[in-house]
C-alpha positions as CSV (number, residue, x, y, z in Angstrom):
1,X,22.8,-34.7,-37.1
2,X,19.0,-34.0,-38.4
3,X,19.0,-30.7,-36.1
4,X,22.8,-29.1,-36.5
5,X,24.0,-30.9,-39.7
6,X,22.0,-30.7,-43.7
7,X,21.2,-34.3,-44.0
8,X,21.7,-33.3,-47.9
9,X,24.1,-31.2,-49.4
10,X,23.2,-27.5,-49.5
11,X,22.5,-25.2,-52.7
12,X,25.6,-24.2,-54.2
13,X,25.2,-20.2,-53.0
14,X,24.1,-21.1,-49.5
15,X,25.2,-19.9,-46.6
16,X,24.9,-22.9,-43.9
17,X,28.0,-24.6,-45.8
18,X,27.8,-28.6,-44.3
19,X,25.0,-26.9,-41.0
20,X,21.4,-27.5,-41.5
21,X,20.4,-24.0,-42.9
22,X,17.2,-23.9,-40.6
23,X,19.7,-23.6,-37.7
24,X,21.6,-20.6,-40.1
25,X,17.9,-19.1,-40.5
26,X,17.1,-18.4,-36.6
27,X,20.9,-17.3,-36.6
28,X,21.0,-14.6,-39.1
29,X,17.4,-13.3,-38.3
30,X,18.6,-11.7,-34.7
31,X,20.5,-8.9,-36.7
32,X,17.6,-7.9,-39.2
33,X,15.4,-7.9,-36.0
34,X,17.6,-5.4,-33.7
35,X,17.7,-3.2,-37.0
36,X,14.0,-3.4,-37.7
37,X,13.4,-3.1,-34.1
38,X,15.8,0.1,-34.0
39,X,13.2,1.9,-36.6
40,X,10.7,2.4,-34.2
41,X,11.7,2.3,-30.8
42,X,13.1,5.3,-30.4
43,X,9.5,7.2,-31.4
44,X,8.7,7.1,-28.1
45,X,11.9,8.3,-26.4
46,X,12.3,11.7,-28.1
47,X,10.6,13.9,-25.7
48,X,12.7,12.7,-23.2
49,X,15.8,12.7,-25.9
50,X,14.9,16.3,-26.5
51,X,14.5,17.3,-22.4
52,X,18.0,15.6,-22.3
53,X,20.0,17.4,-24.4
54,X,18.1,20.6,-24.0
55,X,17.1,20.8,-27.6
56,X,13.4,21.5,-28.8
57,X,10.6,18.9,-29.7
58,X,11.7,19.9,-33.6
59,X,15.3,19.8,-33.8
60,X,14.8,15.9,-31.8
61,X,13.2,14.6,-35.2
62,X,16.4,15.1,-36.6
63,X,17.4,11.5,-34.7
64,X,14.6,9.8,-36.6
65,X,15.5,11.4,-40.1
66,X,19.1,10.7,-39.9
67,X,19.2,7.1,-39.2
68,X,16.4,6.7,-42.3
69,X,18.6,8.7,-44.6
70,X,21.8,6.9,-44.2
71,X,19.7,3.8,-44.1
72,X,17.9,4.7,-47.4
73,X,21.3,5.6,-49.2
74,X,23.0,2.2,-47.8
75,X,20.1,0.1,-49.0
76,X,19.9,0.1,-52.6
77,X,23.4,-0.5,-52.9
78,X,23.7,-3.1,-50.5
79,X,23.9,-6.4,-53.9
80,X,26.5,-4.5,-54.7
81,X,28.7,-4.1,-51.7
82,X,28.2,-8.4,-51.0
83,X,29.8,-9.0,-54.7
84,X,33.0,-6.6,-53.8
85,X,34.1,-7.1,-50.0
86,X,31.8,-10.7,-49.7
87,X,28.7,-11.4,-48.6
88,X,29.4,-12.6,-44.2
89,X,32.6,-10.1,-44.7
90,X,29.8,-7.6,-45.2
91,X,27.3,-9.0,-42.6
92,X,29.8,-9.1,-39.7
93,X,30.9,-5.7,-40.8
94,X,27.3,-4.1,-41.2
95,X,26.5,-6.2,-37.6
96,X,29.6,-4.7,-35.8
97,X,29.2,-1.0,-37.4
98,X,25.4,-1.4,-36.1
99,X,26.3,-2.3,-32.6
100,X,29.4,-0.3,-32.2
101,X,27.4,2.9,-33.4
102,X,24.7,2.0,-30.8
103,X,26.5,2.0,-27.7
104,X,28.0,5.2,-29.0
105,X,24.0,6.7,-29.4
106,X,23.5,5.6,-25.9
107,X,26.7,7.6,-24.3
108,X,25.8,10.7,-26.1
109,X,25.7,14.3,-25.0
110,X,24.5,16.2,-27.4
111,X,22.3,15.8,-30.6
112,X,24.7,16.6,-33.0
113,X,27.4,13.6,-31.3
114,X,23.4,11.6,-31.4
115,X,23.3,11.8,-34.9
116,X,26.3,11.8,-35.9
117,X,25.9,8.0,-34.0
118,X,22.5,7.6,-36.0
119,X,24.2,8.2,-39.0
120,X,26.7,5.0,-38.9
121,X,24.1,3.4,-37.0
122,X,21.5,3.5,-40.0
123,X,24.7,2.5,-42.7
124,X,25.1,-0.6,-40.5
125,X,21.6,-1.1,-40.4
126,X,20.8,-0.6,-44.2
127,X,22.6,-3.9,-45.0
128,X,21.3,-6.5,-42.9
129,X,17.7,-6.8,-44.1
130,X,18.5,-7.5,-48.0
131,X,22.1,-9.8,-46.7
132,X,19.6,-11.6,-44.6
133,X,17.0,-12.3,-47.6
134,X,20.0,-12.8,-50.0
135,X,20.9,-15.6,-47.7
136,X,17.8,-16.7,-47.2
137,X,16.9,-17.3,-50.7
138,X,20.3,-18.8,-51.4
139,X,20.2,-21.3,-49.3
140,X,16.8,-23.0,-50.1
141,X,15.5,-24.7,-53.4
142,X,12.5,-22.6,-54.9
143,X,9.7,-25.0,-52.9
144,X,11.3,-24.3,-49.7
145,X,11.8,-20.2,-50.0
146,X,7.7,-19.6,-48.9
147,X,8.6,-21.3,-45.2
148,X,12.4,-20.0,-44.7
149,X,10.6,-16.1,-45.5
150,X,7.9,-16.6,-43.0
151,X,10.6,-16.4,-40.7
152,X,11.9,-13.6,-42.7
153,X,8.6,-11.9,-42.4
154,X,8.1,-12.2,-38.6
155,X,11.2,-10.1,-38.6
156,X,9.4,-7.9,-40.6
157,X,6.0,-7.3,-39.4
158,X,6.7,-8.2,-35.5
159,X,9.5,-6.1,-34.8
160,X,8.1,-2.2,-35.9
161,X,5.4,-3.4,-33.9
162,X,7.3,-4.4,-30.9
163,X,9.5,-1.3,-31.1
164,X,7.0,1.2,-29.7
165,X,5.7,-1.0,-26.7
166,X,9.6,-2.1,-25.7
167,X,10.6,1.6,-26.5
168,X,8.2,3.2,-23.8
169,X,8.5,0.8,-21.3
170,X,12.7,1.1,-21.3
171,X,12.1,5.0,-21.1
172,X,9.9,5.1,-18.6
173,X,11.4,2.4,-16.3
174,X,15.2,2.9,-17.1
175,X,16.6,5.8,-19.4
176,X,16.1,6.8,-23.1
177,X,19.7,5.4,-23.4
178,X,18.5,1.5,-22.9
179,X,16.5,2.5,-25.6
180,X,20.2,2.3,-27.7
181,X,22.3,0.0,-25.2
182,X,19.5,-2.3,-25.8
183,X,21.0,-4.1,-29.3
184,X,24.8,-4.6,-26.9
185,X,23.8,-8.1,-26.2
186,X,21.8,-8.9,-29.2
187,X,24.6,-7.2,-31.5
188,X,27.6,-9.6,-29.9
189,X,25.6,-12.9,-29.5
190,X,24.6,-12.3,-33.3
191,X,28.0,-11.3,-34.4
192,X,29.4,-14.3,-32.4
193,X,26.7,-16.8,-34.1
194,X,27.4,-15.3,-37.4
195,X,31.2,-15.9,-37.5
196,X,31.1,-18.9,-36.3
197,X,28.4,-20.6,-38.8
198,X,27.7,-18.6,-40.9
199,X,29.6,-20.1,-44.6
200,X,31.0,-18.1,-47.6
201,X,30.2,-20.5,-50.3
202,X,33.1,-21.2,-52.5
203,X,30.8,-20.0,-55.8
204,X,30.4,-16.9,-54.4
205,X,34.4,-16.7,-53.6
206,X,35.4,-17.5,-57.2
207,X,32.8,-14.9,-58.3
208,X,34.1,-12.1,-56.5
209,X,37.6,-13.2,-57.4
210,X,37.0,-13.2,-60.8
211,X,34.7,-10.0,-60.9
212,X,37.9,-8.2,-58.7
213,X,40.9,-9.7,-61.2
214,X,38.9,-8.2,-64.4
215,X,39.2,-5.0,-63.1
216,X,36.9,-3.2,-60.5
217,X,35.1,-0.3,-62.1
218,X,34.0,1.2,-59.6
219,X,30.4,3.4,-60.3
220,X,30.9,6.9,-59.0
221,X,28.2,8.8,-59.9
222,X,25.9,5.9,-59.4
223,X,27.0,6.0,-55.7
224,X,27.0,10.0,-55.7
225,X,22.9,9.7,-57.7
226,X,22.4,7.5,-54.7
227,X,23.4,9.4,-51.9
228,X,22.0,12.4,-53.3
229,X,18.5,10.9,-54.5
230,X,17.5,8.9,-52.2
231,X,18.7,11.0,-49.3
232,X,16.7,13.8,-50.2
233,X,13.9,11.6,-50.7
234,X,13.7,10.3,-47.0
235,X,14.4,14.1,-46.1
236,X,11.1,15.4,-48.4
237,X,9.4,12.5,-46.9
238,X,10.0,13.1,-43.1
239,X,9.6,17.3,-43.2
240,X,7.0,17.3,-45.2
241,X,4.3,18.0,-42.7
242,X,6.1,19.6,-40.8
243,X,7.6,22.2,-43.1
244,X,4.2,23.4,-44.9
245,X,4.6,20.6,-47.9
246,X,4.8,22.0,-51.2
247,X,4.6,25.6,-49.7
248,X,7.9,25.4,-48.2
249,X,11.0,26.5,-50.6
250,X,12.7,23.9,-48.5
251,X,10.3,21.0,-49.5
252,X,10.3,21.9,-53.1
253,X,14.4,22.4,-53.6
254,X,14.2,18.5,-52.1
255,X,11.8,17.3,-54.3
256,X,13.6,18.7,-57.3
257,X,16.8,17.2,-56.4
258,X,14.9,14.0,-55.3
259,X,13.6,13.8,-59.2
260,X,16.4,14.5,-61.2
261,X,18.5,12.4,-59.3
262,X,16.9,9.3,-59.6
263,X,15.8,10.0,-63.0
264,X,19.1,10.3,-64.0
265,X,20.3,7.5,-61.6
266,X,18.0,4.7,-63.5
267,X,19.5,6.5,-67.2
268,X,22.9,5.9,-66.0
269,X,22.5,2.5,-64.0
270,X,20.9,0.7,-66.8
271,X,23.7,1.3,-69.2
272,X,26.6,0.7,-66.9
273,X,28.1,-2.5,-67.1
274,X,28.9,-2.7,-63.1
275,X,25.9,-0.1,-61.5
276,X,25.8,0.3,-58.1
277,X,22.0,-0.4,-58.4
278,X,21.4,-3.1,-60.7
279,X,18.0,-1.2,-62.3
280,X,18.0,-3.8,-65.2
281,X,16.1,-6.3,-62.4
282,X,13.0,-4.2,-63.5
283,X,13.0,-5.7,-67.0
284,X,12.0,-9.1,-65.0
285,X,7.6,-8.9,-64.9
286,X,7.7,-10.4,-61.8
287,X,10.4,-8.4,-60.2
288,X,8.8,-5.4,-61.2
289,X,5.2,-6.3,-60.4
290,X,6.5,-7.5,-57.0
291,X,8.4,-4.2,-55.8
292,X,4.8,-2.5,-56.9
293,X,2.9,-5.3,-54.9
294,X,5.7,-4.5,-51.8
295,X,5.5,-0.5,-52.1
296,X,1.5,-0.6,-51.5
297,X,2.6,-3.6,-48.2
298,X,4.8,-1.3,-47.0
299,X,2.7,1.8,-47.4
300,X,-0.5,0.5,-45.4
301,X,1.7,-1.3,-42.8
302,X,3.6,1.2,-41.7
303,X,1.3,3.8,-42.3
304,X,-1.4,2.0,-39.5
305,X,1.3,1.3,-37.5
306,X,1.2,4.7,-36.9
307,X,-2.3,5.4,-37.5
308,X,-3.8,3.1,-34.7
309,X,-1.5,4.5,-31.5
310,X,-1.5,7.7,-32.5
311,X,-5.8,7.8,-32.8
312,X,-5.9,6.1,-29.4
313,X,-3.5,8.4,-27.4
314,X,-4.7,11.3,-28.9
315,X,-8.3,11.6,-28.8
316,X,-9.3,8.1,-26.4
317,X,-6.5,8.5,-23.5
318,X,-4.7,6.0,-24.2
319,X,-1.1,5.6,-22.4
320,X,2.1,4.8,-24.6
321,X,1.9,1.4,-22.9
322,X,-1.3,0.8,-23.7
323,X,-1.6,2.1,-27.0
324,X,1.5,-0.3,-27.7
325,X,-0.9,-3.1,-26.4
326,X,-3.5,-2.6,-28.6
327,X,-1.5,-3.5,-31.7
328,X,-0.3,-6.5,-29.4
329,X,-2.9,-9.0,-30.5
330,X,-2.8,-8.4,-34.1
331,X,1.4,-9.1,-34.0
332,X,0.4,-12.5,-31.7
333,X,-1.8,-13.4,-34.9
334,X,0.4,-12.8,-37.1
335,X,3.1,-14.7,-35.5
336,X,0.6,-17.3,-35.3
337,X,0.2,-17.3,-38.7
338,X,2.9,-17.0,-40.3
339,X,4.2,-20.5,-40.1
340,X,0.8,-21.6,-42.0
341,X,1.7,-18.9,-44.7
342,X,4.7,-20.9,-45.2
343,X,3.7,-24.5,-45.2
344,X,0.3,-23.3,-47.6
345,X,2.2,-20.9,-49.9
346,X,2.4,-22.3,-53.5
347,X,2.2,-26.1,-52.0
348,X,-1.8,-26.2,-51.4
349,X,-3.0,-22.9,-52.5
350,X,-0.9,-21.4,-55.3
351,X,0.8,-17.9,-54.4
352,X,-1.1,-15.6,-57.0
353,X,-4.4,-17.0,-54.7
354,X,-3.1,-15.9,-51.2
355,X,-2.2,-12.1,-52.9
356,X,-5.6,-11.5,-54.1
357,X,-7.2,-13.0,-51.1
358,X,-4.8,-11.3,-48.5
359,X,-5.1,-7.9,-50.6
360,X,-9.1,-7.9,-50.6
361,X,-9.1,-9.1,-46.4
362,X,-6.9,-6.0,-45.9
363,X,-8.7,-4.0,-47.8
364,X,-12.3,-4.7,-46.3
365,X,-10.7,-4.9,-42.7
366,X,-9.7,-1.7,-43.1
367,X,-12.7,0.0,-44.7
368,X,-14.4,-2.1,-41.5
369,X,-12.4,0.3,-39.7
370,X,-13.3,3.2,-40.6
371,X,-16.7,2.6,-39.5
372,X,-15.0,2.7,-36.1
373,X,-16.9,4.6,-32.7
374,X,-15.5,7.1,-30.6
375,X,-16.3,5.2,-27.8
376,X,-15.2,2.3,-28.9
377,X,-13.9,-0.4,-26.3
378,X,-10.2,-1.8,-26.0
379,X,-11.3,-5.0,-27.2
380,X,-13.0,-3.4,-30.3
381,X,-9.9,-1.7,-31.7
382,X,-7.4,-4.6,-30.8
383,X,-10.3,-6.9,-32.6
384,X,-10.0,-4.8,-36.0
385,X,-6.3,-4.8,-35.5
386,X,-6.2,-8.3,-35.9
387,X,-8.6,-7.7,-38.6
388,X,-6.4,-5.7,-40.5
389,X,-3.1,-7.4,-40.3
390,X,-4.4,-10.9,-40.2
391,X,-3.7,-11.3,-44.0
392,X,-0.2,-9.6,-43.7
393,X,1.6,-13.2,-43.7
394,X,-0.6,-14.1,-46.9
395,X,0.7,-10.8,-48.3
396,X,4.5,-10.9,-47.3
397,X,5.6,-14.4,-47.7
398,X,4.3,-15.1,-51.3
399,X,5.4,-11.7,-52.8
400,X,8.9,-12.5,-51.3
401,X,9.4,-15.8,-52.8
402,X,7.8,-14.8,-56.4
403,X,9.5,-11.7,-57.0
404,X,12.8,-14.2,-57.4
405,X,10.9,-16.0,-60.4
406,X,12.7,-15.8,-63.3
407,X,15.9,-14.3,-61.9
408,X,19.6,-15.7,-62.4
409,X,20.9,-16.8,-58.7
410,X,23.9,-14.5,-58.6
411,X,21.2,-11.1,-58.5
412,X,19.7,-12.6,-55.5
413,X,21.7,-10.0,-53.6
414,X,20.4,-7.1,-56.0
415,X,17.3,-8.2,-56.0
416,X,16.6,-8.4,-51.7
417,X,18.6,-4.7,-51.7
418,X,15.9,-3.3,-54.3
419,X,12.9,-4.4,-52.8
420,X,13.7,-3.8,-49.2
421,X,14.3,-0.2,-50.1
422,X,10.8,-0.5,-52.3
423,X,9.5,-1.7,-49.1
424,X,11.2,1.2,-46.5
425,X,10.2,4.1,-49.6
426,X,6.6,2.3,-49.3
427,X,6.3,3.2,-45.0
428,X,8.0,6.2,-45.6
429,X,5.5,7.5,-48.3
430,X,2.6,6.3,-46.4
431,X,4.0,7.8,-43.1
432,X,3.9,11.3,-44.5
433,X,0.8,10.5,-46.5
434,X,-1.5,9.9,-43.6
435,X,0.2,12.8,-41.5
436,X,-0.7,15.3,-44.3
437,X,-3.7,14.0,-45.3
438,X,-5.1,13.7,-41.6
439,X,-4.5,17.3,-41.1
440,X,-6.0,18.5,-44.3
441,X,-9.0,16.1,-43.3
442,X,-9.4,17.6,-40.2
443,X,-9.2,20.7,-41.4
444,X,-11.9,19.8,-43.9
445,X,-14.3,18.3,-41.1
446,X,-13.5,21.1,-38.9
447,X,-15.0,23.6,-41.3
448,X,-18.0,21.5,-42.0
449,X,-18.8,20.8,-38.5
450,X,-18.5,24.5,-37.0
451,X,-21.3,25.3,-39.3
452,X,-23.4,24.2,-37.3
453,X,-22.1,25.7,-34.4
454,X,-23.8,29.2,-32.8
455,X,-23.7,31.5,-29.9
456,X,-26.8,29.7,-28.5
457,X,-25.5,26.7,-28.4
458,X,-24.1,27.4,-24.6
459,X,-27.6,27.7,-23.9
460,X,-27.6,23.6,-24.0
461,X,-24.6,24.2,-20.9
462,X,-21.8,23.9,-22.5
463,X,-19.5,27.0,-23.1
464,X,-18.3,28.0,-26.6
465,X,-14.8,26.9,-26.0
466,X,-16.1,23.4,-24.7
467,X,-17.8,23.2,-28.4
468,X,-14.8,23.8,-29.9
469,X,-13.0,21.1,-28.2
470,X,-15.5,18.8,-28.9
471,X,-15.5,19.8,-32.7
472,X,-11.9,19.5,-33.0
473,X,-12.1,16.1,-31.6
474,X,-14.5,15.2,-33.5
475,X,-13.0,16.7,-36.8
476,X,-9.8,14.7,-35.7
477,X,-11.4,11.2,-35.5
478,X,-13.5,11.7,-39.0
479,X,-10.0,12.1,-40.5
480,X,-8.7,8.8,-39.2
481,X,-11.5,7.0,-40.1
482,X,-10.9,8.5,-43.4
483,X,-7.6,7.7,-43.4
484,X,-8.6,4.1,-43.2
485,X,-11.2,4.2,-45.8
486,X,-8.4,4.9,-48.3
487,X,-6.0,3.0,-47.3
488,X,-8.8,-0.3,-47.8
489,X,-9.7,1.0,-51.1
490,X,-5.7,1.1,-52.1
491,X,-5.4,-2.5,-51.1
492,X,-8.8,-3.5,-52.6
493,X,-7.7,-1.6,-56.4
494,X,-4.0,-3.3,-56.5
495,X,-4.8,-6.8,-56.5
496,X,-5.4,-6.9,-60.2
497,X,-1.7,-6.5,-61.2
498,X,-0.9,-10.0,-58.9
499,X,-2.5,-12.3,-61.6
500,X,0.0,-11.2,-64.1
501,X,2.7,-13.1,-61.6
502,X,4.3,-15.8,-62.7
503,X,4.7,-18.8,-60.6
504,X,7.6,-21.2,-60.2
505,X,7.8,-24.2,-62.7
506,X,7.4,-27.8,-61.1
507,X,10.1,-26.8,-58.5
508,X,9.5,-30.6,-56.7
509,X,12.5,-31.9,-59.3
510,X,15.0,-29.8,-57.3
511,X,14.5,-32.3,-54.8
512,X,16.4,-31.1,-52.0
513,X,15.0,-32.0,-48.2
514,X,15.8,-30.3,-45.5
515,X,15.3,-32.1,-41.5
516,X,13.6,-28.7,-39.5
């Protein structure tokens, strides 16, 4: 009974109903995982995308973008959807839209049929991460929510990782389309597990009843501020580089309608009585501080997610495979860890301790880095991998159960929307910040170094165009270890704002055991 039935009765919002909601927790996270998962593994199928459908390396990206902008738009609105349709209506829904859509990415024949697929595969996608945190935190007292989002954060941190590594090997072995007909399986056995234990708590029944019998108003131009907004966002974001930044009309038209949209969007939220995106959350200290504390998480992770395979593929001859490798160990650490994040987290060393201490590690790890050799072995870079994300689970797990400090129960749902799209605008910003920066950089160290180059150096038997390849390279890796000198200087100047955190009050009166 200890294993499938809660030896105590559950929370009143949780969604394990009379199950143990350990056995819900493994359950629900197979969805967030395939969507997670999803984010990355096609980066390694587009060339072969592109070959496929005889389109050019360019108009491929476009299979990337499109899942992240419907994504983005989907997200921040997601709180709101679970209070109208219901919070497993909206699950299964988001877990069948997901799957369906996938299938439908794998049988396609052209790119516009593939993104029309990414499209409704990212507005499937976009709810499952903050349903699945919404859950999460529903469903445990306050003491418990540090152990129940370590799973939450292996989710998180293991599967962008994963993505790359299971991405090139399904190309390479199969067909790009595996890379899709992959989440098939995982998609029904989740669905399947979902509708069959998975509980709507009565509470949140009479709520929605009771919010839908008063009258639904339903927030137009908060959903239209949205779409627009954030979807131009994530489209700024991903053609930046690409486009010539700021020198692009393009780029700048975005940027515009990226600013006055969500400037207007937080106007008009806060003052309507039934927003789309609840953007009165921010009036909470810890709310606000934790979306901050999240944004810079997001930033550096996904930003050296990209970083690290893309510096050892491209100037130390790395394979796919084995560039996927190298980030290997550091997601095996991480797993390891992350139950010990749990059990530690505000029980033996209170939460405000493991920011500032996780924040400092990354940031020294990463300035470690940057002191990195060209000829530097396998073992060194998978070592200061390790380094760098070693802390992650000291990062994730405490910011996710104090930035629901202070908040009323029923914006549980707002709250996980908000701050998994503060977490996805975090990699997205860092993403293009580190691919525009690196070539600036390079450019920088390129000038520098040809100073020094002249027509006598062939004299030393190497030809001029040999010296320019070696500049360039050279030039190239100076910019990544740049890169990760400011990325550890980011996390080492943000840990002040964690000690203005509250923590929970005495949460042990709660009292509520659960049998793992």
């Amino acid at each position: 009974m200890s294993l499938l039935y809660a030896s105590r009765p559950n929370t009143p919002r949780s969604a394990a109903g009379l199950y143990n909601p350990w056995l819900i927790v493994a359950m629900v996270a197979l969805a967030p995982f395939m969507e997670v998962l999803d984010t990355t593994i096609a980066n390694v199928a587009l060339t072969h995308i592109a070959g496929s459908l005889a389109v050019s390396p360019d108009e491929s990206t476009w299979v990337l973008t499109s899942y992240l902008v419907s994504n983005s738009i989907i997200l921040p609105i997601t709180g709101w959807l679970q209070d109208v349709v219901g919070r497993k209506r909206l699950f299964l829904i988001c877990v069948a839209l997901f799957t369906a859509s996938s299938v439908f990415c794998a049988v396609s024949t052209s790119l516009t049929m593939l993104i029309v697929a990414r499209v409704l595969q990212g507005l499937g996608g976009g709810g499952l991460q903050p349903i699945t945190q919404s859950m999460y935190a529903d469903s445990f007292p306050a003491e418990k929510r540090a152990q129940v989002f370590a799973v939450f954060g292996l989710v998180i941190i293991v599967a962008p990782a994963t993505g790359p590594i299971l991405g090139g090997w399904l190309t390479d072995h199969l067909s790009w389309h595996w890379v899709f007909l992959i989440n098939l399986p995982i998609g029904l056995i989740a669905f399947t597990l979902i509708a069959i234990f998975v509980d709507e708590p009565e509470l949140l029944v009479r709520e929605r009843a009771a919010r839908l019998a008063g009258g639904l108003r339903f927030d137009w131009l908060g959903l239209l501020l949205v779409a627009v907004g954030f979807g131009a966002l994530q489209i700024f974001l991903d053609k930046f580089s690409i486009d010539d930044g700021f020198g692009s009309f393009f780029i700048r038209s975005l940027f515009a309608v990226w600013a006055v949209s969500l400037s207007t969007l937080v106007v008009w939220e806060w003052g309507h009585p039934e927003p789309v995106v609840n953007v009165r959350l921010f009036a909470h200290r810890n709310f606000a501080i934790s979306c901050l504390v999240m944004f810079v998480i997001g930033f550096i992770l996904l930003s050296t997610t990209q970083l690290l395979p893309q510096l050892t593929q491209t100037l130390m001859g790395y394979s796919s495979e084995t560039a996927g490798f190298a980030l290997a160990l550091g997601g095996l650490a991480t797993i390891g860890l992350m139950p010990l994040a749990g059990v530690v987290t505000g029980r033996i060393i209170p939460a405000r301790v493991l920011l500032v201490g996780g924040l400092v590690e990354t940031g020294i790890a990463l300035i470690f880095q940057s002191h990195l050799a060209p000829n530097a072995s396998f073992y060194t870079i998978s070592i200061d991998r390790v380094l760098q994300v070693i802390a992650l689970p000291f990062l994730f797990i405490p910011i996710s159960a104090l930035s629901y400090v202070g908040l009323p129960p029923a914006r549980n749902g707002d709250a996980s929307a908000i701050i998994n799209q503060v977490r996805n605008i975090g990699g997205s910003i860092g993403i293009s910040f580190v691919t525009t920066l690196l070539a600036w950089r390079t450019q920088f160290h390129h000038a520098r170094l040809a100073e020094s180059v002249t027509p006598y150096a062939s004299l030393h038997g190497q030809t001029l165009s040999q010296i320019g390849a070696a500049v360039q390279h050279q030039a190239a890796f100076m910019s990544y270890l740049d890169l990760f000198h400011i990325l550890g200087l980011m996390a080492l100047l943000v840990w002040p704002v964690v000690l203005l955190l509250s923590t929970p009050s005495s949460p042990a009166a709660e009292g509520v055991v659960y049998e793992i």
